[in-house]
C-alpha atoms as one frame of an Amber mdcrd trajectory, in Angstrom:
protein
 -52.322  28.893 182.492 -52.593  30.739 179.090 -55.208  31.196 177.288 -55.968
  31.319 173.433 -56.289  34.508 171.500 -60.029  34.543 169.956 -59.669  34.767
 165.959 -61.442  38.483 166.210 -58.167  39.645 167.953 -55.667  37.205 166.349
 -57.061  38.893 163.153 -56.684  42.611 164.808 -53.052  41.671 165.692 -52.340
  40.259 161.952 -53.922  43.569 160.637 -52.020  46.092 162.939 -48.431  43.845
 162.062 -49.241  44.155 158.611 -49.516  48.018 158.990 -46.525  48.376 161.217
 -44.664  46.063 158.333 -45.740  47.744 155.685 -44.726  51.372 157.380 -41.514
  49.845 158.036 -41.127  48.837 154.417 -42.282  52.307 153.217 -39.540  53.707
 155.351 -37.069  51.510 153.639 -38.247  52.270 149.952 -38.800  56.221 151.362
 -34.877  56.086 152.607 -33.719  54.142 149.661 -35.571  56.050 146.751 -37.502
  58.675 147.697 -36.165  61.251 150.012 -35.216  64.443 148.455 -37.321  63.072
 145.486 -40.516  63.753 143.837 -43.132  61.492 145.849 -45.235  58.124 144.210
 -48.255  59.050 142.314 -46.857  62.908 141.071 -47.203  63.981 137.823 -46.765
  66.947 135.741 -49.050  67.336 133.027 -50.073  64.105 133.103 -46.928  62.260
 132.729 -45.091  60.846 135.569 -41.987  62.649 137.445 -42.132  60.423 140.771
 -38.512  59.568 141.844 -37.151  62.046 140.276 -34.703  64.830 141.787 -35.451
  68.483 141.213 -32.578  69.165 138.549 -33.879  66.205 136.806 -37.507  67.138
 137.044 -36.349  70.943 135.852 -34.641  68.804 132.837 -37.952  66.869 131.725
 -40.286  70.165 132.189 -37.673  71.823 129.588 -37.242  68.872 127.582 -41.075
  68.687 127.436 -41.775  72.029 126.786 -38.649  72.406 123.850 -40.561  69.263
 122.051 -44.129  71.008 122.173 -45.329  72.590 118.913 -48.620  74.271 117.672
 -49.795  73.336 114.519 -52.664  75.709 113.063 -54.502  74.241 109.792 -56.175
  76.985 107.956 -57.456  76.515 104.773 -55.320  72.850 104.265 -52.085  75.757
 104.671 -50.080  74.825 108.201 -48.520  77.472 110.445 -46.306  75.807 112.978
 -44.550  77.325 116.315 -42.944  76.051 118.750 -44.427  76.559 122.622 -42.221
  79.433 123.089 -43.097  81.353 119.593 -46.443  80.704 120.188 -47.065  82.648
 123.441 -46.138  79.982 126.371 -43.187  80.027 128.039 -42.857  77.426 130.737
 -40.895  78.091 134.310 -39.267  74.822 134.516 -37.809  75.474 138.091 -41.186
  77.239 139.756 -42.959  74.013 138.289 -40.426  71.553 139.801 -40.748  73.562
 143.359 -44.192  72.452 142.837 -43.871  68.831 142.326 -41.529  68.509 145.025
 -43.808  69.635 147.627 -43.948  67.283 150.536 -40.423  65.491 148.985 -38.188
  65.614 152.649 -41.543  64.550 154.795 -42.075  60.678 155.509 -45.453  61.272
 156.317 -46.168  62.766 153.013 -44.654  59.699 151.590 -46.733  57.341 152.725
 -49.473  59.732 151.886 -48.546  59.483 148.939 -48.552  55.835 147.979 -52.517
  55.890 148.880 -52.476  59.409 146.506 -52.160  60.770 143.148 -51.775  64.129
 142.435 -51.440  66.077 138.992 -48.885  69.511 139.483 -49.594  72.266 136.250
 -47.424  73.582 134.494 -46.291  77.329 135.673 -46.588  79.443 132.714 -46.663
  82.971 131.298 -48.982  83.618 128.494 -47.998  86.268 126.486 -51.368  87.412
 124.479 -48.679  89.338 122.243 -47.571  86.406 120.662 -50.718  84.582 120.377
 -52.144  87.693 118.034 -48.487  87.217 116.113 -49.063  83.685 115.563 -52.561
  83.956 114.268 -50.948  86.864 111.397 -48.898  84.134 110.806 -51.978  82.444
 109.843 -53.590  84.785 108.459 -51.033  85.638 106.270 -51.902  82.387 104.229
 -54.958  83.233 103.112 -55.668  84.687  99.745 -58.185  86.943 100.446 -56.712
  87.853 104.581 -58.113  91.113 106.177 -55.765  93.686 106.964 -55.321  96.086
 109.726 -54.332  99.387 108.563 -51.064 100.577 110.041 -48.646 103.812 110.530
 -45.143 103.031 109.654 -41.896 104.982 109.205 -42.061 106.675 105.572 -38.834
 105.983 103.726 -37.180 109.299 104.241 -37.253 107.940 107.820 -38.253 111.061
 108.923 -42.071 110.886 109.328 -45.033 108.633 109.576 -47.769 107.159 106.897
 -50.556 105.307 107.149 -50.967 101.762 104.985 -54.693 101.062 104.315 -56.905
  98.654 105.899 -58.604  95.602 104.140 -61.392  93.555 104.456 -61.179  90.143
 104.332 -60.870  86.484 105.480 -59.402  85.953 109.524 -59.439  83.873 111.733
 -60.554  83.798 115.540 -57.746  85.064 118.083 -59.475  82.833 120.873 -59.072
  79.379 119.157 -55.498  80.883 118.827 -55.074  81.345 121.549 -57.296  78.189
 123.184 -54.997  75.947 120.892 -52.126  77.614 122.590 -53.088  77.357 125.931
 -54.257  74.122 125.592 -50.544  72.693 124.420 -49.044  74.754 127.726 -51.323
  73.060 129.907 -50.742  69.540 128.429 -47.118  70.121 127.397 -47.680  67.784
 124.895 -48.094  69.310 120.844 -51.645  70.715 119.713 -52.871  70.653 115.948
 -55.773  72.463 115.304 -58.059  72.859 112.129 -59.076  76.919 112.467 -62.220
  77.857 110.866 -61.967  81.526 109.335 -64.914  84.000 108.802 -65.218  87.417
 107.157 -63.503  89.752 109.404 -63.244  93.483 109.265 -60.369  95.449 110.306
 -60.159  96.910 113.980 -57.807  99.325 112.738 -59.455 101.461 109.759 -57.611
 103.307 107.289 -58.848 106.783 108.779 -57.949 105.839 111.786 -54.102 105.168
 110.959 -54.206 108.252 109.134 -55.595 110.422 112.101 -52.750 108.387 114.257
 -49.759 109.004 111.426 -51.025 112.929 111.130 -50.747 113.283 115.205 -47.977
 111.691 115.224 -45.926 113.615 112.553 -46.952 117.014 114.501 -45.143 115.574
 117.479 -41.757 115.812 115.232 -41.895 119.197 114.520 -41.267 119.489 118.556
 -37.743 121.200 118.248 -35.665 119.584 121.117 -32.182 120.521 122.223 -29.484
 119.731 125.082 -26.252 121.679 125.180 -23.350 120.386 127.661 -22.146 124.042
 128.330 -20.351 124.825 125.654 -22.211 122.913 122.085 -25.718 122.074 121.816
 -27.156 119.058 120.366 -30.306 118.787 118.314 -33.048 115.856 118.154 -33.219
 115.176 114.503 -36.640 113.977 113.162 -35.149 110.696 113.068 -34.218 110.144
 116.105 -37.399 111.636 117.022 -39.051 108.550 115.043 -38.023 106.175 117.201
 -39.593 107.943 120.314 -43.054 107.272 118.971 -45.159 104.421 119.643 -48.688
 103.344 118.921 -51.015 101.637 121.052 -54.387 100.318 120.532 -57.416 100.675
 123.137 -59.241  97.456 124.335 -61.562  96.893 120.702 -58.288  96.906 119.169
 -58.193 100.296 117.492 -55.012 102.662 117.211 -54.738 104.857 120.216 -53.208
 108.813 120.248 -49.526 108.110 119.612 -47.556 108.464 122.902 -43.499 109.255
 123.221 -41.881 106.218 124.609 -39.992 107.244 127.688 -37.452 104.551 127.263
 -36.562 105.430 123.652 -35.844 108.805 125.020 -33.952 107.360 127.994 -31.667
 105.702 125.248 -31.354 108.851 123.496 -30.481 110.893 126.492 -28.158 108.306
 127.725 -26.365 108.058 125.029 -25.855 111.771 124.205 -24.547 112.128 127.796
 -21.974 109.300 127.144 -20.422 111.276 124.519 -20.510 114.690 126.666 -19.118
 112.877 129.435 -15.237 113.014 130.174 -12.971 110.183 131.456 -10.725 110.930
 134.633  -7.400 110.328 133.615  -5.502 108.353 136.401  -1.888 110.217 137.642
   0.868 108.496 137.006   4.099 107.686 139.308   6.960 106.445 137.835   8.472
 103.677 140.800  11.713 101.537 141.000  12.145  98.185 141.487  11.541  98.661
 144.790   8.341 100.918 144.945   9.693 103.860 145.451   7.963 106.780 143.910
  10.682 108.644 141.605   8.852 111.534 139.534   5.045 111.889 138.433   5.218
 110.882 134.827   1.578 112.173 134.731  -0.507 114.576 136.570  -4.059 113.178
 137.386  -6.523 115.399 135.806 -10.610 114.769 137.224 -13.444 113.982 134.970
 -17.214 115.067 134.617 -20.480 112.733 134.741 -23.779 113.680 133.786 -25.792
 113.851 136.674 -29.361 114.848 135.671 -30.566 112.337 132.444 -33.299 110.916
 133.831 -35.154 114.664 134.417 -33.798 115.359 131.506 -36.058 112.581 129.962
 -38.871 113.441 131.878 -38.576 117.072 130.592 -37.793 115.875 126.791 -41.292
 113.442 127.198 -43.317 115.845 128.540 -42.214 118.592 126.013 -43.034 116.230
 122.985 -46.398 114.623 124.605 -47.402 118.678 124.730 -45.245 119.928 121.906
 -43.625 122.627 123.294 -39.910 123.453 122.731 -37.738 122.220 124.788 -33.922
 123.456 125.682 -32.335 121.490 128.028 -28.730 121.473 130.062 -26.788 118.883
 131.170 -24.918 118.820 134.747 -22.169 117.150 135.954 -20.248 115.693 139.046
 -16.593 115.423 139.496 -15.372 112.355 138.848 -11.762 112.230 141.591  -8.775
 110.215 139.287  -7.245 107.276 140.340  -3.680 106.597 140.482  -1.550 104.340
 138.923   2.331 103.133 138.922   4.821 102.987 136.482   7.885 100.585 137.493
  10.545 102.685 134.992  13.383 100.553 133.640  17.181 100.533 135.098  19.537
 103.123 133.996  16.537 106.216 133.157  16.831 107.755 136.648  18.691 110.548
 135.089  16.861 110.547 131.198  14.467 112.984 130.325  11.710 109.996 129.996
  11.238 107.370 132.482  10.528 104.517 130.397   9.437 100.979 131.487  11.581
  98.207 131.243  11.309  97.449 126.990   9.546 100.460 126.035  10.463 102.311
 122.923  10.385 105.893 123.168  12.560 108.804 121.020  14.388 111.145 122.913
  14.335 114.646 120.636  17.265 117.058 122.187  17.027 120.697 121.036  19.950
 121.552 123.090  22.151 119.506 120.945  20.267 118.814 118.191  20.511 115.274
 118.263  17.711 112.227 117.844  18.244 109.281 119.830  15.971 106.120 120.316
  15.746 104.400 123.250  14.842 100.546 125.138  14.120 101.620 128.407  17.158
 102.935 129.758  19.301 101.499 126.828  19.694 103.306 123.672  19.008 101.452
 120.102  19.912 103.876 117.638  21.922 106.955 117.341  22.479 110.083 118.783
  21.555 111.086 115.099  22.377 114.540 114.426  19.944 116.510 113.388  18.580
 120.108 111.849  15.368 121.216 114.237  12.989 124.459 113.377  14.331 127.501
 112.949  13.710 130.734 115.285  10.283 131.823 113.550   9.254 128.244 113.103
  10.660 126.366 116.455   9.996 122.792 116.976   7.441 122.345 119.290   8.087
 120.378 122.681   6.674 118.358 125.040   5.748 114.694 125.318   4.124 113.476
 122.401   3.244 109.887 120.440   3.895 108.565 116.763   0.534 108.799 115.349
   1.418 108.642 111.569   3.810 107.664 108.837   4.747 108.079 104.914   7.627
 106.563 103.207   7.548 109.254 100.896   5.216 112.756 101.117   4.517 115.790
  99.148   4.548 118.803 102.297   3.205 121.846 102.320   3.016 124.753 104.133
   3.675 128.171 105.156   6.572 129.967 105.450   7.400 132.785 108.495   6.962
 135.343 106.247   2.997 134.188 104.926   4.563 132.764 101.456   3.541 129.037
 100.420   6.446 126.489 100.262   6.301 122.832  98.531   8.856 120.170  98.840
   8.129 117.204  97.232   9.813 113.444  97.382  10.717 114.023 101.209  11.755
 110.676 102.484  10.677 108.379 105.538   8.356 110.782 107.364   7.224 109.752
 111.312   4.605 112.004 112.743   4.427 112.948 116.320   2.265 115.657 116.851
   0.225 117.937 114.431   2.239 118.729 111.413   5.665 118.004 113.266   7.436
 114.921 111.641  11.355 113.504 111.984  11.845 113.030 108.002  14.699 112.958
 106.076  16.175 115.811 104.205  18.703 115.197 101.102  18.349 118.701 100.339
  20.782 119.075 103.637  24.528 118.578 103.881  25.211 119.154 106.894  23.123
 118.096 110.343  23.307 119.424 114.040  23.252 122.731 113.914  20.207 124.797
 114.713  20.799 128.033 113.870  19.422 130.415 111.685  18.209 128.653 108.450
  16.612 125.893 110.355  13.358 123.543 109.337   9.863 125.112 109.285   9.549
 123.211 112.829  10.092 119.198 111.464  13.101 117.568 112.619  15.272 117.662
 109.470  17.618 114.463 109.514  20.096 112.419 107.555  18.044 109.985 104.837
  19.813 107.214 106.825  18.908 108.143 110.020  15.312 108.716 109.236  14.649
 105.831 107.812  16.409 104.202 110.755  13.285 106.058 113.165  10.133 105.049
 110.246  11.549 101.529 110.812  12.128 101.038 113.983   8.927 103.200 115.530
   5.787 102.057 116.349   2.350 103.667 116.453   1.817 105.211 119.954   5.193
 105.129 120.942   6.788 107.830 123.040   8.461 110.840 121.809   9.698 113.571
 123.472  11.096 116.776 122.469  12.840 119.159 124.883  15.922 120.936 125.275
C-alpha cells in the first residue's frame, strides 16, 4: 500500500524539478544562443555586449571608441579630439578576449544568468598626447604661457632658442583626467577647464644653454669612406641627429644624438656604397639547352658593419671627438638567369629573344643591319665606320640617346677642333659614338683611310631608317 508524500517533500521535489527544468532550459538557450558568445549580464563599459561573437564585439569596441570625442571648454573657446588624438587608443581585440572569458563553459553560463559583470576597456595612454591636446588649448588663450624652445635656425644648419612667456595655462591633470575618463567610459567627455597663471617649465636661459650645447655638437667633423671616396656629415644632416628631452619638472635636458637618426643616416649612405650582383646570363633554346653565356655573372658587395658604425658615429658626437669611419663589405654570390634566344640567331653575333630589337654594327663589312630576333627588319645599310686613328669602338652596347638634328664637336687625331653642323638623325649608343647620317658622303661601305672620327657615318635614308625604328635601351652591337 502507498503512501502519500508529506507537502515538506512534495515541495522539495517541486523545487529540485524546477532546478533540473530550468538547467535544462539554460542548456537549450546556452546551445541555441550563447555558446561561443559573450555570456548574459557582460558589459563593456557599461553598455551591453552579451550574445555577441568576438568579431562582432571587436566591431562595437571600435565603433565605440571611433564615436568618442573630448571636448575641452576653456575660456567659452572649444578644443575637440577625437579618443585617438587625445591620448587613448583602445585594443579592441585584447578587450573582446576579455569579455569572452568563460564564453565555451556551460557552467559559466548559468553562472552567469545569476551574474553581472562589467569588462574595461584595454587601453594605452599616451601622456604625449594628452600634453599636445592641452597646447591645443592653450593655444586659445590670449594671454597663454609659453615654453621656451630650441628649434632649427633657418639656414638649417644650427639651433636657436625662442623665448619663454608667462602667462595663462591650464592644468595637464584635468587633461588628462578628462581623457582618461572618456577611455574608461568610451562614451564622449566635455569638460569646462579652469586656467591659472602658469609659468614656463622651460625658461628662456635654459633653451639657450640647450641650443648653445647643442650647436657645439655640430662642429663634430664626421666622415665614412667606402675604400675609395669619403663621405662627409654635413651640419644638416647633423641637425636631425639631435634631440631634446626634458627631466621629470619638465625642463630641457643636455641635448642627446638620436641613435636612430644616425641609424637612418648610416643606412642610407651604405645603400648608395653598396653594389648590386649582376645575375649571369645563358642564352637557351626552345628546349633548355644552354647555347652561349650572353652575360658573365659578376658578384656584388654589402655593407656589413652599419650598426658599429652608428655606435661609433653616436659616441663620437655625444663626446665630440672626430670621427673617421670605414665601411666593410661581404660578397654578395650572383644568381643566374636564362635567356630563351629566338629561332634562326644560333649563328648571329647577338642572341636575341624571340621579338627583340637589337642593331647588328659589322666592321668587317661595314654594313648596319637591324634585327627581330633572328629576322632582319632593315638593311644591310652600308656604311662609313671610324677611321684608323679614330676606330669605332666595339662591344655590346644600348641606345641611350637621340637628336633629329645636332651640332657635333670634337677633336680631330691630330689635337685640332672640328665642327659639323646640321648632321641628320643621330642614335647614340655609347659615349660620343652615334649611327647619324652624313650628306657630306657619296659614297658608303668602305672603311679605309678617310673614315669617321669613330660615329658610324651612313646614308640620310638609312639613318633615319635606325632614329625611327630604335628604341631606348635597345641592343647594339658593334664588332667585326
Amino acid at each position: 500500500m502507498l503512501k502519500k508524500l508529506s507537502l515538506k517533500t512534495r515541495w522539495a521535489i517541486g523545487v529540485v524539478s524546477a532546478l533540473v527544468l530550468l538547467v535544462v532550459c539554460a542548456g537549450v538557450v546556452y546551445a541555441a544562443n550563447y555558446s561561443g558568445r559573450a555570456l548574459p549580464g557582460t558589459t563593456i563599459a557599461g553598455t551591453s555586449v552579451a550574445g555577441m561573437t568576438r568579431d562582432q564585439v571587436v566591431s562595437a569596441v571600435n565603433q565605440r571608441a571611433d564615436a568618442t570625442n573630448v571636448t575641452l571648454t576653456v575660456e567659452g573657446k572649444t578644443t575637440q579630439a577625437s579618443l585617438n588624438e587625445a591620448g587613448i587608443t583602445v585594443d579592441a581585440d585584447e578587450t573582446a578576449d576579455a569579455a569572452m572569458k568563460g564564453s565555451t563553459s556551460f557552467p559559466a553560463f548559468v553562472s552567469a544568468l545569476f551574474s553581472q559583470r562589467n569588462v574595461d576597456p584595454v587601453v594605452t595612454v599616451s601622456e604625449e598626447s594628452i600634453k599636445k591636446l592641452a597646447a591645443t588649448a592653450n593655444s586659445t588663450l590670449t594671454s597663454e604661457m609659453k615654453d621656451a624652445a630650441v628649434v632649427v635656425a633657418q639656414d638649417g644648419e644650427s639651433f636657436t632658442a625662442t623665448p619663454a612667456q608667462n602667462g595663462n595655462g591650464v592644468s595637464t591633470d584635468d587633461v588628462a583626467a578628462a581623457v582618461k575618463q572618456a577611455g574608461a567610459t568610451l562614451t564622449s567627455v566635455t569638460q569646462d577647464v579652469s586656467v591659472r597663471q602658469m609659468e614656463p617649465s622651460i625658461t628662456t636661459e635654459n633653451a639657450e644653454v640647450a641650443a648653445e650645447k647643442a650647436n657645439a655638437l655640430l662642429d663634430t667633423p664626421i666622415e665614412i669612406s667606402d675604400g675609395i671616396d669619403t663621405f662627409t656629415a654635413e651640419r644638416s644632416d647633423k641637425v636631425q641627429w639631435v634631440e631634446f628631452l626634458t627631466k621629470d619638472d619638465g625642463s630641457l635636458d643636455a641635448p642627446s644624438i638620436s641613435t636612430v637618426k644616425v641609424a637612418d643616416w648610416v643606412n642610407a649612405l651604405a645603400a648608395k656604397t653598396d653594389v648590386k650582383p649582376e645575375n649571369r646570363v645563358d642564352n637557351v633554346d626552345s628546349q633548355g639547352n644552354v647555347l652561349t653565356v650572353a652575360r658573365e655573372g659578376k658578384k656584388g658587395l654589402k655593407t656589413n658593419n652599419t650598426e658599429q658604425i652608428t655606435k661609433d658615429v653616436v659616441a663620437a658626437m655625444t663626446d665630440g671627438t672626430p670621427y673617421e669611419g670605414l665601411f666593410h663589405y661581404d660578397d654578395v654570390e650572383p644568381g643566374s638567369e636564362t635567356k630563351q634566344v629566338a629561332e634562326g640567331t644560333e649563328n648571329l653575333v647577338y642572341q636575341a629573344a624571340e621579338g627583340e630589337k637589337w642593331v647588328d654594327i659589322n666592321l668587317t663589312d661595314a654594313s648596319v643591319t637591324a634585327y627581330i630576333g633572328g629576322k632582319v627588319a632593315g638593311g644591310p645599310f652600308y656604311m662609313v665606320p671610324g677611321a684608323p686613328d679614330t676606330p669605332t669602338v666595339t662591344g655590346t652596347f644600348h641606345v641611350y640617346l637621340k637628336y633629329d638634328v645636332q651640332t657635333m664637336r670634337g677633336e680631330n687625331a691630330d689635337g685640332t677642333k672640328y665642327e659639323t653642323e646640321g648632321v641628320p638623325w643621330v642614335t647614340y649608343f655609347t659615349g660620343s659614338y652615334a649611327m647619324h647620317g652624313a650628306p657630306w658622303r657619296s659614297s658608303f661601305g668602305w672603311s679605309g683611310y678617310g673614315g669617321s672620327h669613330g660615329c658610324v657615318n651612313m646614308p640620310v635614308d638609312a639613318a633615319k631608317f635606325i632614329y625611327d625604328w630604335t628604341d631606348m635601351g635597345d641592343t647594339v652591337v658593334v664588332h667585326y
